[in-house]
N, C-alpha and C positions, 0 to 999 in steps of 0.2 A: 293248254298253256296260254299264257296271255302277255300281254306286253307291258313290261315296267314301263313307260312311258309313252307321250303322244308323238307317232311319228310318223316317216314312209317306209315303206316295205320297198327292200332295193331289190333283196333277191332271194328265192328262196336254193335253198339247195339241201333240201329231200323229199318227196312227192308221196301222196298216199299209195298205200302198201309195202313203205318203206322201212325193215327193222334196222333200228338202228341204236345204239349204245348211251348207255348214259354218258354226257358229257359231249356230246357229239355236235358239231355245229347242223344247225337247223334252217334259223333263217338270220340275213342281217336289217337291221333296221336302220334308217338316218334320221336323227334331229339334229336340228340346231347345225349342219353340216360335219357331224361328227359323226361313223355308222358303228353301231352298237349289234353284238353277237350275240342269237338266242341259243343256246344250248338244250337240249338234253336234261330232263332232271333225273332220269332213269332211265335204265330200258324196255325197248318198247315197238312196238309199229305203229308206222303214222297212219291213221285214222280219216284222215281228212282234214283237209286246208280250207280256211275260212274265209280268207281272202287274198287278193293276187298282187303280184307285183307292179305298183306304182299308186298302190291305193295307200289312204292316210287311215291311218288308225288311232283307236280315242286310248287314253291310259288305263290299263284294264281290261281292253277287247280281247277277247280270246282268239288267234292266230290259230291254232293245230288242234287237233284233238291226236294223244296219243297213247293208243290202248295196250294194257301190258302187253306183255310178250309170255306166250303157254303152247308155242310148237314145238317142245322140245328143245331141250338146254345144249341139244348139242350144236345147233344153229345160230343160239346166241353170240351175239359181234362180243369180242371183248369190252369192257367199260373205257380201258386206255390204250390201245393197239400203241405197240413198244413204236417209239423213235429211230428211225435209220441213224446210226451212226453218221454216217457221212452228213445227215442234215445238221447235227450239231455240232460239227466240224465245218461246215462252211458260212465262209465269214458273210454277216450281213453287209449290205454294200455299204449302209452309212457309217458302219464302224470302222469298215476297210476304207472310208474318203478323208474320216478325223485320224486315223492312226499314219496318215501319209502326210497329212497336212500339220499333225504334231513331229513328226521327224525332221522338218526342218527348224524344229526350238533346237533341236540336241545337236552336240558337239559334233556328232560322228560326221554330221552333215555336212561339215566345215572344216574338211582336215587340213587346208592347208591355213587357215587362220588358226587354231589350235596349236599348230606344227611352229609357228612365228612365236604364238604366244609361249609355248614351251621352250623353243631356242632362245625366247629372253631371260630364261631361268624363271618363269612366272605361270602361274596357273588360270585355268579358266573359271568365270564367273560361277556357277554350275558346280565344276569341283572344288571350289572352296564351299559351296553351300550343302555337298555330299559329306564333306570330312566336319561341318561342325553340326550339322543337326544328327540324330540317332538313326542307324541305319532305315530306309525307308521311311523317315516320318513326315518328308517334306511333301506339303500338298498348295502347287501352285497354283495362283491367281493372274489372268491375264497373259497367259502364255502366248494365245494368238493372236496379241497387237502386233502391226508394225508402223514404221514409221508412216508420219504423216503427209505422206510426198506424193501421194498418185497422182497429183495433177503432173509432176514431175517425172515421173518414175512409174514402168509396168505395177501391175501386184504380182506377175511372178518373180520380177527384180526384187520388188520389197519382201515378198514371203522369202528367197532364198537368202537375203542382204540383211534384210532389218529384223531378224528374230524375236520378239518380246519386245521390241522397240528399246533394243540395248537396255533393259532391266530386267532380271527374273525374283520375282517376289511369290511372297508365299509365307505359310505359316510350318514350320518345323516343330521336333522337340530337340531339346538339349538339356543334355541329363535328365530326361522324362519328361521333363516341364514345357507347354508351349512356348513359342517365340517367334515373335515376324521376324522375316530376312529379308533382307531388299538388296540386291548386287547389280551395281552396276558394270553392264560388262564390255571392257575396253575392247574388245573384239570387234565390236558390233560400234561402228560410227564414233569409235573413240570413248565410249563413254558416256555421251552429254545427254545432256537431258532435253529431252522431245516433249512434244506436247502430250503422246500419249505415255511418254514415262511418266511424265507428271501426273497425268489423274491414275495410275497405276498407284504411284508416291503415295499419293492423296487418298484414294482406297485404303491401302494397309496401315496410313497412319492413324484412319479411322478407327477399322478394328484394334490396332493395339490400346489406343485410348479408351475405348466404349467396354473393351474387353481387360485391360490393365495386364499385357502382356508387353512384356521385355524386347526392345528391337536393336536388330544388328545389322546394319549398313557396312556396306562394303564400297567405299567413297568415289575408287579409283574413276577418275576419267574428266572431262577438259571444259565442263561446265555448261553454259547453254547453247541453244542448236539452233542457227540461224533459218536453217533449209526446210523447214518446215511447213511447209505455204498453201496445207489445204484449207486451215480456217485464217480468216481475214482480221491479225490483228497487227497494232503497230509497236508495242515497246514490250507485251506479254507483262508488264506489271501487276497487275491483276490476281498475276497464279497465289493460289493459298498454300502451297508446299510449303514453303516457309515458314509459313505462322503455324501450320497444324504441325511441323516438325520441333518448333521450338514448343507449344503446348505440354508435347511430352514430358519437358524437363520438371525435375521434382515429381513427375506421377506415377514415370517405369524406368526401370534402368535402362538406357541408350549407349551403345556400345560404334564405336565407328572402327573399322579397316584400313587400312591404306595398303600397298605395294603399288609401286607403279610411279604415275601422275596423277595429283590430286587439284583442280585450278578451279577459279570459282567458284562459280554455282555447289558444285558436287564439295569444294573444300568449305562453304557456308553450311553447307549442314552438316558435315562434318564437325563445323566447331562447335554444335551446337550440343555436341554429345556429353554425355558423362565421361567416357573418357575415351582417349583415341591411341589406338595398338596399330603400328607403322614398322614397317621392314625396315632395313638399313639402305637399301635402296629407293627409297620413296623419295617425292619431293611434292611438299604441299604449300598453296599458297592462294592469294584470292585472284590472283590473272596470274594465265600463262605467258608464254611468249609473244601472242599476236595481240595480247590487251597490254602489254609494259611497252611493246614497240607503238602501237596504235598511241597509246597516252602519250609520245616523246621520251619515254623513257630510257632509251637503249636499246641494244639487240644483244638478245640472253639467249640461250638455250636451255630446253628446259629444265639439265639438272642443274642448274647455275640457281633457279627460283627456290628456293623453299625446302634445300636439301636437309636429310635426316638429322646432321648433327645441331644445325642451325635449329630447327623444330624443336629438340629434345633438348638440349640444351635453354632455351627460353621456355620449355612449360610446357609448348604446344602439343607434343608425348608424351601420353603419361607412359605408355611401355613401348619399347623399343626395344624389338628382335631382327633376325638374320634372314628369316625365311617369312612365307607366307604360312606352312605350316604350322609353326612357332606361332605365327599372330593369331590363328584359327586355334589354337590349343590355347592361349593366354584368353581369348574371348571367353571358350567353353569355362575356363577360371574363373574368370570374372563373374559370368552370372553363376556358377555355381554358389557363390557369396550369398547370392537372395534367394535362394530356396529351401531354405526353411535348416533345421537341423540334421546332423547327419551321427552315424556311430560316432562316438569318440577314438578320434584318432592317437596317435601313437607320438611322447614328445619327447627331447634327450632327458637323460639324467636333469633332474631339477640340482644335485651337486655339484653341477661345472657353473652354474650363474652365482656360486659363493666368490668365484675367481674370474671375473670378467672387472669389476671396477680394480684396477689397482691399489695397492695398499697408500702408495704415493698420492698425495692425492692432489698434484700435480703432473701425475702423469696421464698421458689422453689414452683413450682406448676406443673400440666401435659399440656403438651401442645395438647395433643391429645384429649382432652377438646375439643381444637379450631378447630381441625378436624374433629369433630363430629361436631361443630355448625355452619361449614361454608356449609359441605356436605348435600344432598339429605339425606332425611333418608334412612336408610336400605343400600345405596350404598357403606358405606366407607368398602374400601376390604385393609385390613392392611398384609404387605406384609412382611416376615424375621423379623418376632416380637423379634424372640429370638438372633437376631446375630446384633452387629455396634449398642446396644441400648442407643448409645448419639445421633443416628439417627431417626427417624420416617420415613417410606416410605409407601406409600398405596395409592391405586388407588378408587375413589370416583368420583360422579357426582355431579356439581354443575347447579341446575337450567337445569337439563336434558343433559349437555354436559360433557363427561368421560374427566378427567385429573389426573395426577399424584400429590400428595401429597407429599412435605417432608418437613421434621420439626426438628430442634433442642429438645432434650431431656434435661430440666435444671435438672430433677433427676438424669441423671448421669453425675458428672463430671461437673458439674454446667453447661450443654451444648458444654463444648471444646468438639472438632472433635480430635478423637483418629482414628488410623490406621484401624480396621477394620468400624468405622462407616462412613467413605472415603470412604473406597473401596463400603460401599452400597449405598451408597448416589450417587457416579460416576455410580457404575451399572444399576440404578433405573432411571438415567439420560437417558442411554443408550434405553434402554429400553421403555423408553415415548419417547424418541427423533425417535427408528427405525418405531414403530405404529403411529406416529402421534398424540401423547396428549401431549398439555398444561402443563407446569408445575405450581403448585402451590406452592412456598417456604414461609415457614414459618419461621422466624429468630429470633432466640435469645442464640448469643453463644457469650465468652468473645474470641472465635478464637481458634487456632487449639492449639491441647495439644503439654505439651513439656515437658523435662529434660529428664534427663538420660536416664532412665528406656523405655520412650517415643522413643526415637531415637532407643535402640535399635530392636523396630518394625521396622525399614524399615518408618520411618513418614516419612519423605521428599519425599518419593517416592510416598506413600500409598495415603498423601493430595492431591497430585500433579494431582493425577489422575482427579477429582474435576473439575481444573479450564481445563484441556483438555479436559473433556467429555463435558463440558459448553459451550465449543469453537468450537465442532463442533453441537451445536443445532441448528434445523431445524422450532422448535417449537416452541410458546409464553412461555415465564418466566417471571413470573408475582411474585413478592416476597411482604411481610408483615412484618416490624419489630416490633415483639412483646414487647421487651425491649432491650436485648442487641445486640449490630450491632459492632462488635469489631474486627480491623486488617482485615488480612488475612482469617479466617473463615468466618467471614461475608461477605467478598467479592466472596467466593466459595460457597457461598449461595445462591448470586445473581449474578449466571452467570462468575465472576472472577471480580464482576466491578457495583458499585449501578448503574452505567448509560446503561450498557449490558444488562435491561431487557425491557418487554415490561411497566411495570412500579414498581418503586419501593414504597413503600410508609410506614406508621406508626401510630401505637398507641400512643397516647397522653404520655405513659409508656416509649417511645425509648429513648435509651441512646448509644450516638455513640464517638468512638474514635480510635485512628489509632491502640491503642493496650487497656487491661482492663484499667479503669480507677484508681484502687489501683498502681499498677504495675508503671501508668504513673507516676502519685506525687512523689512515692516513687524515680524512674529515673530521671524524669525530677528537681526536688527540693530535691535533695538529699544534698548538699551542707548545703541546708539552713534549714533541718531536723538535719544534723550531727551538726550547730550549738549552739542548744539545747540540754540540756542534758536529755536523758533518765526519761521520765516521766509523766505526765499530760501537762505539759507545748509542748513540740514535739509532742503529742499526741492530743493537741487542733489546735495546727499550721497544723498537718496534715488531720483532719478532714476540718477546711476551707478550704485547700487547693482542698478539694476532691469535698468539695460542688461545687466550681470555676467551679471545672472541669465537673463534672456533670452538673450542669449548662449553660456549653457553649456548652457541646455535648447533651443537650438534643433535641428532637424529632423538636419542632420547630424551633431550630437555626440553624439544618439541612436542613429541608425544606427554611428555608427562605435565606440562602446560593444557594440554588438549587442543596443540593448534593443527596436528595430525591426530589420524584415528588408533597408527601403531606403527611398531618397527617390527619388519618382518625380517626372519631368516632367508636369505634371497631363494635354496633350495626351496621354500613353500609359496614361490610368486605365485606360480600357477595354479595349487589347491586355493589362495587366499582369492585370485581372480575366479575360479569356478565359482565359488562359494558368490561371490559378488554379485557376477551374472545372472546365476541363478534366483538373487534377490529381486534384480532392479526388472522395471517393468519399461517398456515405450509407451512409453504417451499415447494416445490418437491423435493423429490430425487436425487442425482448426482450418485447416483452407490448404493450399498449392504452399510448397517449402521446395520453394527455389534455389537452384543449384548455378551461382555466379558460372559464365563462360572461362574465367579467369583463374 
């Protein structure tokens, strides 16, 4: 036998006259300070040794000579002598040092912080990232940081105190599909963010980008960590969390958490998400209590900052639930949206949406009705319920393919587009148009609001946004006019333009014109109204005059003009949308399609 490389001979351990088995250690060698085991190619008796221990050998020198074996088979060593039990049962020391030194990441280790965080009615970091990834899929990254304090602080303080450095990250699946998860966890130093959460941050926000996997932040906790003092720096400006967390936007869907406390640092990126799913308990905002009182600002407490209704109500929620469960089941919704198609699911009678607009047609009704009767059951995910509510926005599956949803609200505002219900309707644009979903517009608005009061929002600017997020979509827009199809509004409806979708069409209910049809009469026959006095008589002149009008912009003198594509029977919305879907294609990409924080 000879030696696959050049080396020393450490030691041998079989000596001539020795039988011994195939596979059997022989001798070992060292190179390079690494020692390499000769084996056995067969069996055999050792013959004679070529040279001794501490001698250098060239690559190729022949070490042993070793002659078969022919005394008789009944002395022959076996090739593999079976394994004692007990040796493969007992634990190697180094796994038994990692397996000890990993138990202080887990909860069990820390029952009475657990025990606190459970008496808040709130769960730990860890089991929120147990209930939304798929059982067992989560495989963490940086488990054995802790805080950056030794000059401060034992390491067995910090190994049993600072777990993950108050982060546990990691790559899960949900719903089969990968996805980073990054939880910060209030348990552990409140939350904030240390130097080595940070390059933890910084790590996973890498791979999600390089890798274009989906991330899910779990916000909670009180922003930056002053205590930090093993590296020498002065303002930590520097950090790139930031920018590599806003990078993400338009590339992967970013999904953020809340329950709890949400205060700078950790509610900054926070904002940065595509959308943010928050308890009813939560309070988010860019300082807590010791950065409002530090500025002169007053002395708050911290549910006084940035509570839920406050948030949901201006925008800052897009969903808003009760529990933390709830928000970890609304997430695993959420990205269910961008993974691709699924069976076609199950939707009501398409005959009940013949009876949703009233015959009146002045009377209001919910249009969100229609969103529920066109959607998959169980899929419609209603998005910024409390903020722009002449809006509707929500993401739903039709017949098993994710698309975006938006809808005029005739309960407020009789449907006119007021300043912030713009700003959600262009967001929500943005947003289907970065991931790739269809939009589904739903229409029935007399057009964008107006007067005084209206202007002094910023409206011109606030609608405007509308028909440019429209202008640059990538995706099918598919629109439905429910009743009213009117001006401006309607055309920021449908893309900035009934012919800019992939089709437009109607309920038997539509009523179109360049502006409301009251309004129009009133302007356009105003002459011939002022020449009637005041009374039943101008008041019968103007009701003709309105039926005319309705009558010539009703649903089929549209279609039959060609300024729509058709008027549909409402039961066949949802075959006529399949059908749609199925045509329109997504664009590819030209670069990063940015999704406004607003």
């Amino acid at each position: 036998m000879h030696s696959p490389l050049q080396a020393q001979v450490v030691q041998w351990l079989a000596q001539a006259g020795d039988v011994v088995a195939a596979g059997q250690l022989l001798v070992i060698l060292e190179a390079m300070k690494m020692e390499h085991e000769i084996r056995a190619s067969q069996p055999g008796r050792v013959a004679e040794l070529y040279v001794h221990a501490g001698e250098t050998v060239a690559e190729g020198q022949a070490l042993l000579a070793l002659a078969p074996f022919s005394e008789g088979r009944a002395s022959l060593p076996s090739a593999q002598p079976p394994v004692d039990g007990a040796v493969l049962a007992a634990e190697r020391g180094d796994l038994k040092k990692l397996r000890a030194r990993l138990a202080f990441t887990q909860d069990a280790q820390r029952p009475q912080a657990v025990a606190k965080r459970h008496a808040q009615g709130l769960r730990t970091a860890r089991e929120n990232i147990a209930e939304l990834c798929d059982e067992g899929s989560f495989v963490e990254y940086g488990a054995l940081a802790v805080a950056a304090q030794s000059r401060r602080r034992s390491a067995d303080d910090l190994m049993r105190n600072t777990p993950a450095d108050g982060m546990v990250t990691g790559i899960g699946c949900v719903n089969g599909q990968r996805v980073v998860v990054m939880a910060y966890d209030f348990t552990v130093l409140a939350g904030t963010q240390g130097m080595r959460n940070h390059q933890k941050t910084d790590r996973m926000l890498g791979v999600a980008l390089q890798n274009k996997l989906p991330v899910v932040l779990f916000a909670e906790g009180g922003g930056g960590r002053p205590g930090d003092v093993d590296v020498a720096i002065v303002a930590g400006l520097n950090l790139a969390t930031f920018a590599s967390f806003a990078r993400l936007n338009g590339r992967v869907p970013v999904v953020g958490v809340v329950a709890g406390r949400c205060f700078a640092g950790n509610a900054a990126l926070l904002g940065c998400c595509d959308v943010i799913i928050a308890t009813r308990g939560s309070n988010i905002g860019m300082g807590g209590p010791a950065m409002v009182e530090g500025g002169g600002l007053g002395l708050f407490k911290p549910e006084q900052i940035g509570p839920s209704d406050v948030q949901h109500g201006n925008g800052v929620i897009d969903v808003l639930v009760e529990t933390e469960a709830q928000a970890v089941s609304a997430a695993r919704h959420y990205l269910s949206m961008f993974q691709g198609l699924v069976p076609e699911g199950h939707a009501p009678p398409g005959e009940a949406l013949r009876h949703v607009v009233p015959e009146n047609r002045l009377r209001v009704y919910d249009s969100q009705t229609v969103m529920q009767g066109i959607a998959d059951e169980a899929s419609l995910l209603p998005l910024r319920t409390g903020f722009g509510v002449g809006v509707h926005t929500a993401l739903a599956r039709v017949a098993g393919r994710a698309v975006g949803m938006l809808a005029n609200n005739p309960l407020h505002l009789g449907g006119a587009i007021d300043a912030d219900a713009a700003d959600k309707a262009a967001r929500f644009m943005q947003l289907c148009n970065a991931h790739g979903l269809p939009i589904v517009s739903l229409v029935d608005t007399p057009g964008f609001m107006v007067g005084p009061d209206t202007e002094a929002t910023a409206q011109v600017r606030h609608v405007s946004r509308m028909l440019v997020a429209a202008a640059h979509l990538r995706v099918p827009l598919l629109s439905v006019v429910l009743r009213k199809g009117y001006g401006l509004g309607a055309m920021a409806m449908t893309g900035g333009g009934f012919h800019e979708t992939l089709s437009t069409v109607a309920w038997p209910t539509g009523e179109f014109g360049g502006m409301g049809l009251e309004g129009a009469v009133r302007l356009g026959y105003r002459k011939e109204l002022e020449a009637l006095p005041e009374g039943p008589e101008r008041e019968a002149l103007f009701e003709n005059l309105l039926a005319q009008q309705y009558d010539n912009g009703s649903a089929i003198n549209m279609a039959a003009t060609l300024e729509i594509d058709a008027v549909i029977d409402p039961a066949t919305t949802r075959d006529w949308l399949v059908a749609g879907l199925a045509a329109g294609q997504v664009r590819p990409t030209d670069g990063t399609l940015p999704i406004d924080t607003w």
